[in-house]
VMD Tcl script that draws the C-alpha trace (Angstrom):
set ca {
  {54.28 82.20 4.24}
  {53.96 79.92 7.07}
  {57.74 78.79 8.68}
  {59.21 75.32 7.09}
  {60.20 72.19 9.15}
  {61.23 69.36 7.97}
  {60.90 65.48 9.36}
  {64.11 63.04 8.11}
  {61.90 59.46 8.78}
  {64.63 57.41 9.96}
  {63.37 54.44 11.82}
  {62.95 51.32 8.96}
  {65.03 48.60 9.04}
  {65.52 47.60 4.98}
  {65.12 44.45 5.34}
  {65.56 43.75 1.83}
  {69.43 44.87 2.43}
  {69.98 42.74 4.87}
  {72.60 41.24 5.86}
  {74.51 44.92 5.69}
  {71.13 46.29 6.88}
  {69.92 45.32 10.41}
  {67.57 46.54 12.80}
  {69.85 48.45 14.60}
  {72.29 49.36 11.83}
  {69.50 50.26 8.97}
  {70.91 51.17 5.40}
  {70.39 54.47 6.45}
  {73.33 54.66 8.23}
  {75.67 53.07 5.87}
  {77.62 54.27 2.94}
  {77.23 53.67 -1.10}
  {80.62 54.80 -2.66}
  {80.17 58.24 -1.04}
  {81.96 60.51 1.54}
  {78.31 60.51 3.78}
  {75.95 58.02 4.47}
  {72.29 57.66 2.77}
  {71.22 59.87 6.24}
  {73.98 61.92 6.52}
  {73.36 62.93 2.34}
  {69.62 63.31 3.11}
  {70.06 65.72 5.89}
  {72.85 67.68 4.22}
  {70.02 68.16 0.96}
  {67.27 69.12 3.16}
  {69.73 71.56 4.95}
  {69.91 73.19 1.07}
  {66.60 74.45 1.14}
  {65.66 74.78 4.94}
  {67.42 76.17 8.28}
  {68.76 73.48 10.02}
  {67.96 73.87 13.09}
  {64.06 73.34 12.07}
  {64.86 69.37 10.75}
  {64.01 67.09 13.38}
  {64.96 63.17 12.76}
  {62.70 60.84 13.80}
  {63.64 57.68 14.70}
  {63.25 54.22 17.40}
  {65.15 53.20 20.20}
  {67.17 50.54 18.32}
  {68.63 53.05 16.45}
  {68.74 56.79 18.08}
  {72.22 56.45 19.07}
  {73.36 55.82 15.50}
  {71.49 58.31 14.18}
  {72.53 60.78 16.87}
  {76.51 59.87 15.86}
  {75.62 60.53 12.42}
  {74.61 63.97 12.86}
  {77.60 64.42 15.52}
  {79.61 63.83 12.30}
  {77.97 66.66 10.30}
  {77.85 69.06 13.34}
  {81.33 68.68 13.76}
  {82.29 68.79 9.83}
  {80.55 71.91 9.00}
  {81.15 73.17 12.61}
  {77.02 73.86 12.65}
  {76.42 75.36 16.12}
  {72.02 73.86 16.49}
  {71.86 70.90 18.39}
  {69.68 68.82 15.65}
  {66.52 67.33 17.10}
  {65.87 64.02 17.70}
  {62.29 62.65 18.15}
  {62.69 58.53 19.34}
  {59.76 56.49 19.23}
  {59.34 53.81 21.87}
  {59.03 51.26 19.05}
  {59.23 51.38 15.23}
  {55.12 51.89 14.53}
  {55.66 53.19 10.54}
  {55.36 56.61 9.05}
  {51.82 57.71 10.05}
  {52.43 58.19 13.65}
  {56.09 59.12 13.45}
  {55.09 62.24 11.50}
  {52.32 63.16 13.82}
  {54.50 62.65 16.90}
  {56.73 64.83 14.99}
  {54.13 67.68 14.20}
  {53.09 67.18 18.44}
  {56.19 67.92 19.06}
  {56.62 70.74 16.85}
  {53.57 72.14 17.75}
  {54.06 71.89 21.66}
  {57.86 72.25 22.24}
  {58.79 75.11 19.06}
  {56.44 76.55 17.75}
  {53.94 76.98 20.06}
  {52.14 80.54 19.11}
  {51.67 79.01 15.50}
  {50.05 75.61 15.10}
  {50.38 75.20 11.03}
  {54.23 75.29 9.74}
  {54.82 73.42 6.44}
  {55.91 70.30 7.05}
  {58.52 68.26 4.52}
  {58.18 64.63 4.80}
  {60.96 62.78 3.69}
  {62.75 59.54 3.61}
  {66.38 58.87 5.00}
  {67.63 56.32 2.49}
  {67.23 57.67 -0.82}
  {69.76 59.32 -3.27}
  {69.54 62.88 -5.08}
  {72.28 64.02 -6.79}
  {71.44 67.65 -7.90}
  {70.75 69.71 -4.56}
  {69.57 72.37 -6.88}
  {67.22 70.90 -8.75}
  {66.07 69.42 -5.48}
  {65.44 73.18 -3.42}
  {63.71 74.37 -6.80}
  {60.88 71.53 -6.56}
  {60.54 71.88 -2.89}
  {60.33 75.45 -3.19}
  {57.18 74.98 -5.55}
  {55.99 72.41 -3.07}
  {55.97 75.00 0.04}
  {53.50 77.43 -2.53}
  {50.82 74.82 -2.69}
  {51.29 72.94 0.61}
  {50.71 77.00 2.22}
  {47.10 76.27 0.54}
  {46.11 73.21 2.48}
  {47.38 70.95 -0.68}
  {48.95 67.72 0.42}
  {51.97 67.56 -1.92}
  {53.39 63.98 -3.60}
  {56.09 64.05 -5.16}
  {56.51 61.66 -8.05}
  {58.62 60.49 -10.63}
  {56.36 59.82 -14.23}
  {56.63 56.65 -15.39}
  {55.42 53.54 -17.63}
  {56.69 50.54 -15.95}
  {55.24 48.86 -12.51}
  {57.12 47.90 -9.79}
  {55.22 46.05 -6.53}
  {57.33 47.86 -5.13}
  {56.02 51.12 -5.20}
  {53.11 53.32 -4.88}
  {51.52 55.20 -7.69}
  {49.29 57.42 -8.91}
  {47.56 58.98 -12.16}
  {46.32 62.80 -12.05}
  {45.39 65.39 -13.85}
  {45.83 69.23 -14.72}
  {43.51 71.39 -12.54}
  {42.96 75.22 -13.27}
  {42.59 75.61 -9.23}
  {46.19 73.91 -8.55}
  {47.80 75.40 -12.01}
  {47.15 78.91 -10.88}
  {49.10 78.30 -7.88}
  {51.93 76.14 -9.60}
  {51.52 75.93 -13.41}
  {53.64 72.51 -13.77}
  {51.90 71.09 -10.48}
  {48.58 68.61 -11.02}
  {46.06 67.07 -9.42}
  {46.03 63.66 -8.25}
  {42.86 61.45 -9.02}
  {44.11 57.83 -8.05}
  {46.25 57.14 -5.35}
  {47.38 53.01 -5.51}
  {50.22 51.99 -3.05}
  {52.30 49.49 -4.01}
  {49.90 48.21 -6.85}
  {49.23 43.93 -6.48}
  {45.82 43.31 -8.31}
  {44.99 43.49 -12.08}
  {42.37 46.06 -11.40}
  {45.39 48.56 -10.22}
  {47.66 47.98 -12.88}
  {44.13 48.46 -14.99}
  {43.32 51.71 -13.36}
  {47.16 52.63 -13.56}
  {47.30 52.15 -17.13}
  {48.51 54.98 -19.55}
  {50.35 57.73 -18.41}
  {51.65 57.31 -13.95}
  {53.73 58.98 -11.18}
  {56.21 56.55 -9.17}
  {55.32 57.77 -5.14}
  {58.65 59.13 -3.91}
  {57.34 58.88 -0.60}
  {58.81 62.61 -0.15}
  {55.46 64.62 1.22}
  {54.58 67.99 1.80}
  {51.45 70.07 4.08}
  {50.42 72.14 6.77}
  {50.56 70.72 10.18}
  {46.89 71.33 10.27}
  {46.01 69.88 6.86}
  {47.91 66.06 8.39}
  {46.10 66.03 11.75}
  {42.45 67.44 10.00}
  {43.39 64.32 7.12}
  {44.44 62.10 10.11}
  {41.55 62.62 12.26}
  {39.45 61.55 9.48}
  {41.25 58.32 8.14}
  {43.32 57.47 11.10}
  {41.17 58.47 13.96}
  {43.38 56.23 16.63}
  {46.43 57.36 15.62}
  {45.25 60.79 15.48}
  {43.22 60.61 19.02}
  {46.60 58.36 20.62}
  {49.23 60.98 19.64}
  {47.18 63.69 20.77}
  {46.52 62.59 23.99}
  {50.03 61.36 24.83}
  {52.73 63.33 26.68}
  {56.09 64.16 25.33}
  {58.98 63.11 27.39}
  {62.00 65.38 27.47}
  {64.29 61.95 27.36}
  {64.29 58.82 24.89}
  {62.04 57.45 24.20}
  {60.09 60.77 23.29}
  {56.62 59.82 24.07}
  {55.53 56.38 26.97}
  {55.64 53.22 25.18}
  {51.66 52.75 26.85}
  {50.77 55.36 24.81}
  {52.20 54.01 21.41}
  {52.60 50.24 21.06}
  {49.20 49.56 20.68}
  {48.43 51.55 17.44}
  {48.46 50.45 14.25}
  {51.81 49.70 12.43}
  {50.52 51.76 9.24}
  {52.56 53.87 6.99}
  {51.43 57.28 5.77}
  {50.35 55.87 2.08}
  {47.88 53.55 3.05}
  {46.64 55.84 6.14}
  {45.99 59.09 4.30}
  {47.34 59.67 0.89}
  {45.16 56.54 -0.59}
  {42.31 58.46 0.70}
  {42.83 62.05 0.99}
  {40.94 64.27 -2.08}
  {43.64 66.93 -1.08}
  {46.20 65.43 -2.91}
  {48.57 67.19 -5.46}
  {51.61 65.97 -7.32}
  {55.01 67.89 -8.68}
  {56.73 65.67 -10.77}
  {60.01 64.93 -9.63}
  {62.50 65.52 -12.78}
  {65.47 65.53 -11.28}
  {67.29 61.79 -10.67}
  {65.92 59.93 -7.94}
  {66.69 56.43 -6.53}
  {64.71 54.45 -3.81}
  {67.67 52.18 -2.13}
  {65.11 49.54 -1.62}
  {67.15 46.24 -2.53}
  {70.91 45.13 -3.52}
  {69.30 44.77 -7.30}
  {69.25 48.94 -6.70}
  {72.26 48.95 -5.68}
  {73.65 47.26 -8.73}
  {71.89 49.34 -11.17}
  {73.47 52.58 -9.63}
  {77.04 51.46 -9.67}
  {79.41 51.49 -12.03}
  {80.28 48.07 -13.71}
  {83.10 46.88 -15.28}
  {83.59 45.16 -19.28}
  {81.77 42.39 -17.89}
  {78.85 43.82 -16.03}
  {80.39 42.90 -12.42}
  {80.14 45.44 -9.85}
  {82.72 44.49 -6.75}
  {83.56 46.16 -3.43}
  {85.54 45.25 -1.07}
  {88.03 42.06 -0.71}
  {87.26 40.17 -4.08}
  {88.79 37.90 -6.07}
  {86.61 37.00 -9.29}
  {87.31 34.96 -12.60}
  {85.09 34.65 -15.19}
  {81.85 35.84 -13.77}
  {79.25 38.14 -15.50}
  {76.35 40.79 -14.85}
  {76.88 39.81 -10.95}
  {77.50 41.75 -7.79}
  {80.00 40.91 -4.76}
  {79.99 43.13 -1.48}
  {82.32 42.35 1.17}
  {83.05 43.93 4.40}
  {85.65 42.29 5.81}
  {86.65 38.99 4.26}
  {88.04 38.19 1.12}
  {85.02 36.58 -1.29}
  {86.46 34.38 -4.13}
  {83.99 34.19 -6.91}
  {84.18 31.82 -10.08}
  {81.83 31.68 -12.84}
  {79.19 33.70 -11.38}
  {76.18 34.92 -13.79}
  {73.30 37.14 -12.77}
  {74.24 36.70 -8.91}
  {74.42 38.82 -5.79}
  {76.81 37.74 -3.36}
  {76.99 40.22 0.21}
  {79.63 39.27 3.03}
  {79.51 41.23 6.46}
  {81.03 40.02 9.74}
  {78.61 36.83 10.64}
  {76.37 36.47 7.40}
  {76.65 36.16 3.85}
  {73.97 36.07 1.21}
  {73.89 34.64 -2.01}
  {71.27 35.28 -4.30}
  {69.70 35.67 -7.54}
  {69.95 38.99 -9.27}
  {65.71 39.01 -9.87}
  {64.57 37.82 -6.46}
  {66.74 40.17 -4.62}
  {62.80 42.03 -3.38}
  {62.45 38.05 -1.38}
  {65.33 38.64 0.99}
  {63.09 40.25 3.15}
  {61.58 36.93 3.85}
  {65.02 35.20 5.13}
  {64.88 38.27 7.21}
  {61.69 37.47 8.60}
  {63.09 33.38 9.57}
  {65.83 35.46 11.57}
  {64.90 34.93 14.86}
  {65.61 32.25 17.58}
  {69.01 31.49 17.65}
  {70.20 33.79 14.59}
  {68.58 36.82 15.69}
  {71.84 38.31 16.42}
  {72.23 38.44 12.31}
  {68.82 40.00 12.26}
  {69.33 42.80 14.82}
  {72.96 44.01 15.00}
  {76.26 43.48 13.27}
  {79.58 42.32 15.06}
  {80.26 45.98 15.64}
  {78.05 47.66 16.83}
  {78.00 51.52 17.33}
  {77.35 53.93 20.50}
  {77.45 57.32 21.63}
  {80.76 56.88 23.13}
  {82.09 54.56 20.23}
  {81.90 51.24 20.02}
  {82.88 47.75 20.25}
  {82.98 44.50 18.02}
  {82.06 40.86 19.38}
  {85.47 38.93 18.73}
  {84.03 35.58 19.87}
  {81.23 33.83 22.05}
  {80.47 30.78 23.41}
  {78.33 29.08 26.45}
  {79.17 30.71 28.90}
  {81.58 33.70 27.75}
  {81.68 36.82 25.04}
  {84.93 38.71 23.78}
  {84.57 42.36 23.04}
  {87.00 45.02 21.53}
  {85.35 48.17 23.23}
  {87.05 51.62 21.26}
  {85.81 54.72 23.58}
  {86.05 57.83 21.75}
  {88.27 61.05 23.51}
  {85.95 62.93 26.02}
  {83.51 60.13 26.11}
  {82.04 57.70 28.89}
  {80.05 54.62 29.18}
  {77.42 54.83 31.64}
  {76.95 54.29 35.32}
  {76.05 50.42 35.22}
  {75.95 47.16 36.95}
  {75.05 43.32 35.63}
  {73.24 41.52 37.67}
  {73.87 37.95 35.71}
  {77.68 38.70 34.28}
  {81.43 39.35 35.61}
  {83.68 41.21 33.62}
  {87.40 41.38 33.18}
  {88.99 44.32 31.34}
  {92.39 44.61 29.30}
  {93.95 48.23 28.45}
  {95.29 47.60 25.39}
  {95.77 50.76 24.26}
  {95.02 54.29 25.62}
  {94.05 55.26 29.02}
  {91.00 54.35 30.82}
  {89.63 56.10 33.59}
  {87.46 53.61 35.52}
  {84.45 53.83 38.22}
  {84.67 50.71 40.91}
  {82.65 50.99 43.37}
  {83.24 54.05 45.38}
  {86.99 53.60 44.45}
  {88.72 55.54 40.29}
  {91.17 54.31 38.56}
  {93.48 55.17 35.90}
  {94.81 52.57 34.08}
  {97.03 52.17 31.55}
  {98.07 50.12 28.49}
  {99.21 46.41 29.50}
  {97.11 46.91 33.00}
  {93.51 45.18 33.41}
  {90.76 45.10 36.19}
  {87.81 42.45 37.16}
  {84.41 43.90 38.00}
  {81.79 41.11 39.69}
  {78.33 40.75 39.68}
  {75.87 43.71 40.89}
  {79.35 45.89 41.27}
  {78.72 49.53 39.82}
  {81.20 50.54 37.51}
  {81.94 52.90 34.74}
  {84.73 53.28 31.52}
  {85.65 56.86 30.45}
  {88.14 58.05 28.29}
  {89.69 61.73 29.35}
  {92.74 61.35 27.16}
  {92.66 62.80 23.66}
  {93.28 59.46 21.97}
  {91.03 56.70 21.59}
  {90.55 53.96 24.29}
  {90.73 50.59 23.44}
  {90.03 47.94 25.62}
  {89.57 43.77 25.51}
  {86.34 43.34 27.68}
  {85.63 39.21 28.91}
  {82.21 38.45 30.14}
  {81.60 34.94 31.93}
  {78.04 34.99 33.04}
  {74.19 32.93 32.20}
  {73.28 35.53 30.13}
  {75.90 37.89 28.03}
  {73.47 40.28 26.10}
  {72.95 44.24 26.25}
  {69.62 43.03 28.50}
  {71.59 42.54 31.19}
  {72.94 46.33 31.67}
  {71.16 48.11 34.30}
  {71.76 51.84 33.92}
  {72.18 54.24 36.87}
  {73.16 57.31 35.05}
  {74.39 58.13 31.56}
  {75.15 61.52 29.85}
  {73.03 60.53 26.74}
  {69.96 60.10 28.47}
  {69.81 56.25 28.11}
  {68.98 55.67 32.09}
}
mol new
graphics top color blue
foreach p $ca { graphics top sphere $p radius 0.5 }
foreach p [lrange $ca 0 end-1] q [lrange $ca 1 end] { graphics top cylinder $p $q radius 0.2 }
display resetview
C-alpha cells in the first residue's frame, strides 16, 4: 500500500460569512461553539487516520500566518514534536492548482524515490463529529484510490441545493470487488443551475463533499488531460524554500478553476463512498443556524444580545451589545466595523455585498479590526486623515521584524510589559509608562523577551498608514 498524505485546502475566503469571514481572517480560522476552530477540528480529524507529519496545509499569502498560529496552537496543545507543512500560494488560484502544487511538492521535497502516495483532499471549513466513523470511510477510500480510482465522497440525497455539486452512480462489479459498499459514478454535475441537471439528477443523488481521494499519478495523468496549463505551469515552476512557495510569474496567470469543474466533471475514473456519517458544509450563516441549538422560540444568539419578542432569527455579535425587537426569519451579524442584516433565505446573496466591498470599504472586505500575526497581534483603535491608533499585543519570545516606512512616523507607548526595541544601531528596553518616536526610513524593530505579553499603543502620522508601507529587512518567519 502506497504511503498516505493528506492536503488541508485552506486558502477560500467564505464570502458568504462575511462580515466574520474576510480575506485574511477566512471562517476557517474562526470558532462555532467549539474548543478549536473549523481548521484546527479539520486537522485534528485528519490526524485520526494519518501521521501527522505527512498533512501539509495549503494556503495564500493573505492568510499563511493565521494558519501557521493555528497549528502553533495544536503543536503546543498536544505537545506534537513535526513541524506541520505549509505550502503558500502566491495568490488564491482555487483548488486545482493548490493540490497539484501540493503533490509537486510532495513529490520533489518528501518523497522523492516514490512518485504515487495517496493523496486525501480535503476542505478546512467543514464539521464531522464522529472521528471514527470518519477514519473507517477514509480507510475504504485509501483501498480503491491504491487502484488508480479517483474517490468522491458524497452524502445521498433528494433535495438540490445550487449550492453544491452532485452526482448519480451506479454499482460496478469491478469497484464492488474492491469495496463492496463503494460505486461508480456516471454523472458528475457541479453545483447544478439548468433544468437539464436537475433532469439528469433526478431520482436517487450524492451531495459532493468536496473531500477527494487518488494517487499522485492518477491527478497529474487526469490533469494533464483536462487541465493541460495548470498541469504544464505547476510542473515547470520551481519551489521556493520561503513564502510564497512557488514565483508569483509562474502562477497568477492560470486559471482560477476549482478541482470539480477541472477534473471530476470529466474524469471516467471516478468512484463514490457514501458519506454516512454527519457532515456539514459551513457555507453560509443560514448553516450556521441550522446547526445550533435554538431556544422556545427558534432564536439562536451569541454574544452581547438583548432580544424581545423575536422568532426563528439569528444574532451574532462580537463585541457590541445588539438589541433586537420583533425580529422574524432574520440574521443579524455584528463584528468590530460591520454589521449585516439579512433575510434568513437569501443568506447564499451576501456574497454579492462582498463583491461591492472595495474602494473605500475594502478594509471590511479584507481584514477585521484585529488582525492576527506570528508574533500576536494588534487591533486598529481609530483612524483618520492623516493618523491610525493601534493596540499591538506581542506574544513572550516573539519579535516583529526588521522594518522601516518610508511614508509614516511612529510613536510608541509601553503600556504594559517590556519591550525590547531596535533603533537604529542603538536597543532599548523599555518599560511600562515609557514611549519612543521612530521617523521616516529609520530601521527599527519590537521584541518581547519577557515571559508576559507586550502591549503597546502604536501612533502613525504619515500619507499613507497601511501594511503596504512596511519594508522588511529581516524577519524570523520568513516574511522578508
Amino acid at each position: 500500500m502506497a504511503t498516505v498524505f493528506s492536503v488541508i485546502l485552506a486558502g477560500g475566503s467564505g464570502s458568504r460569512l462575511w462580515p466574520q469571514s474576510r480575506e485574511a481572517y477566512p471562517k476557517q480560522i474562526f470558532k462555532l461553539d467549539d474548543e478549536y476552530t473549523l481548521f484546527q477540528q479539520t486537522f485534528l480529524r485528519v490526524a485520526s487516520v494519518i501521521d501527522d507529519k505527512n498533512i501539509i496545509t495549503c494556503t495564500n499569502m493573505k492568510q499563511s500566518s493565521a494558519i501557521k498560529e493555528q497549528l502553533k496552537v495544536i503543536q503546543e496543545k498536544f505537545s506534537r514534536q513535526n513541524e506541520y507543512k505549509v505550502i503558500t500560494e502566491p495568490l488564491c488560484k482555487n483548488t486545482a492548482p493548490a493540490i497539484a502544487l501540493t503533490i509537486k511538492y510532495i513529490q520533489e521535497k518528501i518523497m522523492i524515490t516514490n512518485n504515487s502516495p495517496i493523496i486525501l483532499a480535503i476542505p478546512s471549513d467543514h464539521i464531522i463529529p464522529n472521528r471514527e466513523e470518519f477514519s473507517e470511510i477514509i480507510e475504504k477510500g485509501i483501498k480503491l484510490a491504491n487502484e488508480g480510482y479517483i474517490v468522491a465522497f458524497g452524502q445521498k440525497t433528494n433535495n438540490i441545493d445550487k449550492n453544491f455539486g452532485y452526482f448519480k452512480a451506479r454499482k460496478n462489479p469491478k469497484v464492488t470487488e474492491i469495496e463492496p459498499s463503494a460505486s461508480k459514478v456516471i454523472k458528475f454535475i457541479e453545483k447544478p443551475s439548468k433544468k437539464d441537471d436537475i433532469k439528469v439528477l433526478k431520482g436517487t443523488f450524492y451531495t459532493n463533499t468536496g473531500i477527494y481521494m487518488f494517487r499522485a499519478d492518477t491527478y497529474l495523468d487526469e490533469l494533464k488531460r483536462f487541465a493541460p496549463n495548470i498541469y504544464k505551469t505547476i510542473k515547470n515552476g520551481k519551489l521556493e524554500n520561503s513564502t510564497p512557495s512557488i514565483q508569483l510569474s509562474a502562477y497568477e496567470n492560470l486559471e482560477d478553476i476549482s478541482v470539480d469543474y477541472a477534473i471530476m466533471e470529466n474524469s471516467k475514473k471516478l468512484v463514490t463512498l457514501p458519506f454516512e456519517t454527519q457532515w456539514k458544509d459551513i457555507g453560509s450563516w443560514d448553516a450556521i443556524y441550522e446547526l445550533s441549538k435554538k431556544d422556545e422560540n427558534g432564536n439562536y444568539f451569541t454574544g452581547k444580545t438583548i432580544d424581545i419578542d423575536s422568532k426563528n432569527s439569528m444574532v451574532y455579535s462580537t463585541s457590541k451589545t445588539v438589541a433586537t425587537l420583533g425580529l422574524e426569519n432574520t440574521i443579524v451579524v455584528e463584528t468590530e466595523d460591520a454589521i449585516l442584516v439579512c433575510d434568513k433565505d437569501k443568506t447564499d446573496s451576501i456574497k454579492n455585498i462582498y463583491k461591492k466591498l472595495n474602494g473605500k470599504n475594502a478594509p471590511a472586505k479584507e481584514i477585521h479590526k484585529t488582525v492576527y500575526r506570528p508574533w500576536g497581534y494588534y487591533t486598529v483603535l481609530e483612524e483618520g486623515i492623516g493618523f491610525l491608533t493601534k493596540c499591538i499585543v506581542v506574544n513572550p519570545n516573539a519579535k516583529l521584524s526588521i522594518q522601516l516606512h518610508h511614508h509614516r512616523s511612529e510613536h510608541w507607548i509601553i503600556l504594559e510589559g517590556i519591550a525590547t526595541v531596535v533603533k537604529g544601531e542603538e536597543t532599548y528596553r523599555l518599560e511600562a509608562g515609557t514611549s519612543i518616536d521612530i521617523g521616516i526610513e529609520e530601521i527599527h524593530s519590537l521584541q518581547n523577551l519577557d515571559k508576559e505579553p507586550l502591549k503597546v499603543l502604536e501612533i502613525q502620522q504619515g500619507d499613507i498608514l497601511d501594511e503596504n508601507d512596511i519594508e522588511r529587512l529581516e524577519d524570523i518567519y520568513g516574511r522578508a
